[in-house]
N, C-alpha and C positions, 0 to 999 in steps of 0.2 A: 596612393589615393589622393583624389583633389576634393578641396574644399568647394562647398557651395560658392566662395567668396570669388573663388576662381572663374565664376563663370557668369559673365556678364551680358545683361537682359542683350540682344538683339537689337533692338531699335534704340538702345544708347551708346551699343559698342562703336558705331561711327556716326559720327555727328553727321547731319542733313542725309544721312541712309533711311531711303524707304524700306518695309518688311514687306516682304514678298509670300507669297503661297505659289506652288507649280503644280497646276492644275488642280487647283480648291484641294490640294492635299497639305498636310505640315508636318514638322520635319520625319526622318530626313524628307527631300531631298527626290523624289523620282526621276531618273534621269534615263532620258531613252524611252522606257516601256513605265508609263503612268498605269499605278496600282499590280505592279509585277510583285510588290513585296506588302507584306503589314508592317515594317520596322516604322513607318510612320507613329502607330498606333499605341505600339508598343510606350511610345515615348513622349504623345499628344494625348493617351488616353482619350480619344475621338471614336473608339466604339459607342455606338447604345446598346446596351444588355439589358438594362432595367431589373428590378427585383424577380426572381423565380425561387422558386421551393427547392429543399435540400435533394438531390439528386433528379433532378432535370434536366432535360436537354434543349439549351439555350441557344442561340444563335454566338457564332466566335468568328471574329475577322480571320479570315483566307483568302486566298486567291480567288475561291468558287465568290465569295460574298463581297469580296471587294470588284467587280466587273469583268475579273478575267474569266476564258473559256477555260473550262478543267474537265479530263476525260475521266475524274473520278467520280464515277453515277452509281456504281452499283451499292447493293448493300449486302452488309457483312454481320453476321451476327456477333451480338455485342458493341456495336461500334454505332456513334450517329453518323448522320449525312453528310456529305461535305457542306461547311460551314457552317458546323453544328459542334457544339462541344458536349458531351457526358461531364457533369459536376456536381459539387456539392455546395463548399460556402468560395471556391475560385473558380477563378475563368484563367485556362492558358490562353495565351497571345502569344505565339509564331512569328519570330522576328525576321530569319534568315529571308531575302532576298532571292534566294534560289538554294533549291539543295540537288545536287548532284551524283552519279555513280563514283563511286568511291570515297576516300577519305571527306569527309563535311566538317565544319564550324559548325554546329547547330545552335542558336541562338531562340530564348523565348523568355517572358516575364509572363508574371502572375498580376490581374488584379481583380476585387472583388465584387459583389454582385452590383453595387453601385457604380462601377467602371474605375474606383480607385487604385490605384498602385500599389500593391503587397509584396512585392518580392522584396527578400531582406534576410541577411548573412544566419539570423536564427529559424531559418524554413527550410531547412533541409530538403534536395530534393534527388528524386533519382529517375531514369526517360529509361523504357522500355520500348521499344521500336521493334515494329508489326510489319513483315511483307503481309501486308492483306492480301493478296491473291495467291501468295504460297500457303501460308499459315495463318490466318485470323485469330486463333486461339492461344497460340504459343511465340513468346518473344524472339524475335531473332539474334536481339543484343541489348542489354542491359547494362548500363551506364550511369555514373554520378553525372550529376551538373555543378560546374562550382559556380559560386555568386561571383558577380564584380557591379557597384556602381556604376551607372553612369553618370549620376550627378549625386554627391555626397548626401544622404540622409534622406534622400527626394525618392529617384527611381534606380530601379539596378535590374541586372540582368543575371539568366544563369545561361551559361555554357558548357557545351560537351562535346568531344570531340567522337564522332560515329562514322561507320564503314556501312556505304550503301550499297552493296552487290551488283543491284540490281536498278532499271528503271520502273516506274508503273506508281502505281496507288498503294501508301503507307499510311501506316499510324502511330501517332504516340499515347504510352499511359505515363501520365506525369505523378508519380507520387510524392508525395510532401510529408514531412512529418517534422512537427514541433515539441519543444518540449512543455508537456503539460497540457497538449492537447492532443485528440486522436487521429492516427494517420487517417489521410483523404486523398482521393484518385480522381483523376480526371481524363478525359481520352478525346482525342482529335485527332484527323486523318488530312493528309498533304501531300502531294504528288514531287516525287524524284524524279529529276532529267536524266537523259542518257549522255548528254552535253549539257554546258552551259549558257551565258551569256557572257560572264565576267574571266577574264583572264585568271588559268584553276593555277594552283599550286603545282609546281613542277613542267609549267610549259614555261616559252620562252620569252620575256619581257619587253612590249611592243618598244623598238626605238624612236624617240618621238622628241621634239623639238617643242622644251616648254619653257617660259617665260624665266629671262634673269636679271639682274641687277642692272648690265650692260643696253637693257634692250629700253630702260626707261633711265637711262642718264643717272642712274645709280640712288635714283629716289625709291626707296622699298615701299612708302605710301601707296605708289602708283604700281605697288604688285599684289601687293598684301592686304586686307582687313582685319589682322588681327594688330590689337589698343598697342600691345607689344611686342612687336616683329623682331626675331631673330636673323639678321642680314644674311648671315650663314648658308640660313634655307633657301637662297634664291642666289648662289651664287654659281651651283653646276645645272645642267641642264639634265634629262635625261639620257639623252642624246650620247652626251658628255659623258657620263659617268659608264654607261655602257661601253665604248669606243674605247676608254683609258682603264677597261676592267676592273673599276671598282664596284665593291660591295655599299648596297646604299638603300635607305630606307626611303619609301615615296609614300606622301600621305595626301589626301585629295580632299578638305577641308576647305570651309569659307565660317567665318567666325562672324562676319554681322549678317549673312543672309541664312544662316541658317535659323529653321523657327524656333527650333527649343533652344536649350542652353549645353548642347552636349557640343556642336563642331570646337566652342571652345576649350572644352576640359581634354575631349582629345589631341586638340594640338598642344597644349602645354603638357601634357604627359610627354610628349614625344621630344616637345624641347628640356622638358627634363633628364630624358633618358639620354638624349642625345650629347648633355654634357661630360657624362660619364663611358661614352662608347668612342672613345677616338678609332682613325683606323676605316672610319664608318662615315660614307657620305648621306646626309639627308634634306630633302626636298620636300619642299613644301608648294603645291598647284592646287589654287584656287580652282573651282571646278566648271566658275560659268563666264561668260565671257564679260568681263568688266570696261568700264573708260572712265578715263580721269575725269568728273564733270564737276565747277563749283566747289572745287578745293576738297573732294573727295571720291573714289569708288563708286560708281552705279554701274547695274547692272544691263547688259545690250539685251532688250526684250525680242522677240519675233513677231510677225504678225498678227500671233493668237495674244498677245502680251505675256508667254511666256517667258522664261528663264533661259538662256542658247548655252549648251555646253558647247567648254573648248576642246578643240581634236583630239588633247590627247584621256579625255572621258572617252569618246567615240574607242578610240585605240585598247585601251585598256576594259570596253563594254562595261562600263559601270550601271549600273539600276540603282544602287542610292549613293549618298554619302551624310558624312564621312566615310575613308577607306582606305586603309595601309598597306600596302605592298613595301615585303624586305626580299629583297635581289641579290644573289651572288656576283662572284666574279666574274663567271660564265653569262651574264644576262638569264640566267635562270630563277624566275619566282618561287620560293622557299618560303613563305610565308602570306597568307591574304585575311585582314581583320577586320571585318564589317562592323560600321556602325561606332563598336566600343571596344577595347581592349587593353587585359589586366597589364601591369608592369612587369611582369611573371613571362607571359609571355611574349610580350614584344623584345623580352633580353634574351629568352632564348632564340628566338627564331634569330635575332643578330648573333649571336654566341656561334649559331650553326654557319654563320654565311662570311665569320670574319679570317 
């Protein structure tokens, strides 16, 4: 786990760096399809929920409530509307970026009726997950979530790893239970693709030509924004690493543009992990298209004054970041971490690929 210490404000991580938002959103991060995901929310706490009564049905950021079209209309008994949570003294917030048929990362955090952040190692929780249009009544799978931090002592996540059958409109009952207080239920409903957007686990890893030490005269400044770059991460391409069939971990991080404080905690997990995984190439690709201006890093805006991802975002279909991909020797994705992830799992998914 990483220290709060670890992770430094944004607009002092690079001197003369402006702070950015992509499209009046913060972090992550929307890349491609603005408001495809709530992981922003999860981690800007930029919902308004406002005070409500103990078992009420609140308004919860989703994809329905955040601007996007969702063909979840119908109603189901027992369950609220889309963009609607059933609660007591929490509100679930829906982190994952997309969920899909089959194996999922299922990502969410808790916070309370004030919109503050609650999720934390002593709240036990466990996701019951609903085909609503098969069964409304009866769970289809029943799963722990385990916690991880994202940012030490601040905000943290829990995850579960879930089998989606099927596409269409689902639900979760998120139970909690502390000790010394009485278990409390909560339910929200989110719609599963039949496809993705993001490159799934077990397809094949787009071959893509990304920035390396060679392409800027061996100045890592002019690749990197992170305070303490690893030269390492910028010495294979992807390209490269694919072609000479190595196993290699890709993380799609920016450390002074992103708006919370997580791009940094997850790149230093990874150069931690990294000193211990020999055997194992890993890369590190800034995710927007930068230029060297006034002795540091800015960002190439587009005409709307957005943020431009580089190709290989496009390649890999990302919708936010940060974002990990660990790759075989085969160019086969074997691992894909949104957002956040534990040290737990980022050794095994290398463990499986070395």
């Amino acid at each position: 786990m990483l220290a709060e210490g670890r992770c430094p404000e944004p607009a002092a991580a690079h001197p003369g760096v402006r702070r950015y938002t992509r499209r009046g959103m913060t972090f992550p991060h929307f890349i491609g399809r603005p408001a495809a995901s709530v992981a922003a929310v999860a981690f800007a706490s930029v919902v308004a929920v406002g005070a409500c009564s103990a078992g009420a049905t609140v308004a919860t950021p989703t994809t329905a409530s955040m601007g996007v079209a969702s063909p979840a209309t119908a109603a189901f008994d027992g369950w609220p509307l889309p963009g609607q949570a059933s609660t007591t003294s929490f509100i679930p917030v829906l982190a994952s970026a997309e969920n899909v048929v089959g194996r999922s990362r299922f990502l969410l955090t808790l916070v309370d009726r004030e919109n503050r952040p609650i999720a934390s190692p002593d709240r036990k929780v466990t996701l019951k997950m609903f085909d609503l249009a098969k069964d409304p009544a009866n769970p289809a799978q029943t799963v722990p979530a385990d916690f991880l931090w994202a940012i030490e002592g601040e905000r943290g996540f829990y995850v579960a790893y879930v089998d989606f059958p099927q596409a269409g409109e689902w639900g979760v009952e998120v139970d909690v239970a502390q000790q010394g207080a009485a278990p409390e239920a909560a339910r929200v409903r989110f719609d599963v693709q039949e496809k993705g957007t993001t490159v799934q686990v077990g397809a094949r890893a787009p071959s893509v030509k990304t920035p390396t030490l060679p392409d800027v005269g061996g100045d890592v400044r002019k690749l990197s924004t992170d305070q303490h770059p690893d030269d390492s991460l910028y010495t294979t391409s992807v390209k490269d690493a694919i072609d000479r069939h190595e196993p290699f971990v890709l993380v799609f991080a920016t450390p002074a543009f992103c708006q919370s404080r997580v791009c940094g905690p997850t790149l230093e997990l990874v150069k931690e992990v990294k000193a211990s995984e020999p055997g194992v190439t890993f890369i590190n690709v800034e995710p927007y298209q930068l230029a060297w201006k006034d002795g540091s890093l800015q960002p190439v805006l587009d005409a709307n004054g957005q943020l431009t991802p580089v190709p290989s975002v496009e390649a890999y279909g990302l919708l936010v970041e940060p974002w990990i991909f660990v790759v075989d020797r085969d160019g086969i994705v074997r691992g894909s971490f949104e957002a956040v992830v534990s040290e737990k799992e980022l050794r095994d998914a290398i463990a499986a690929v070395k």
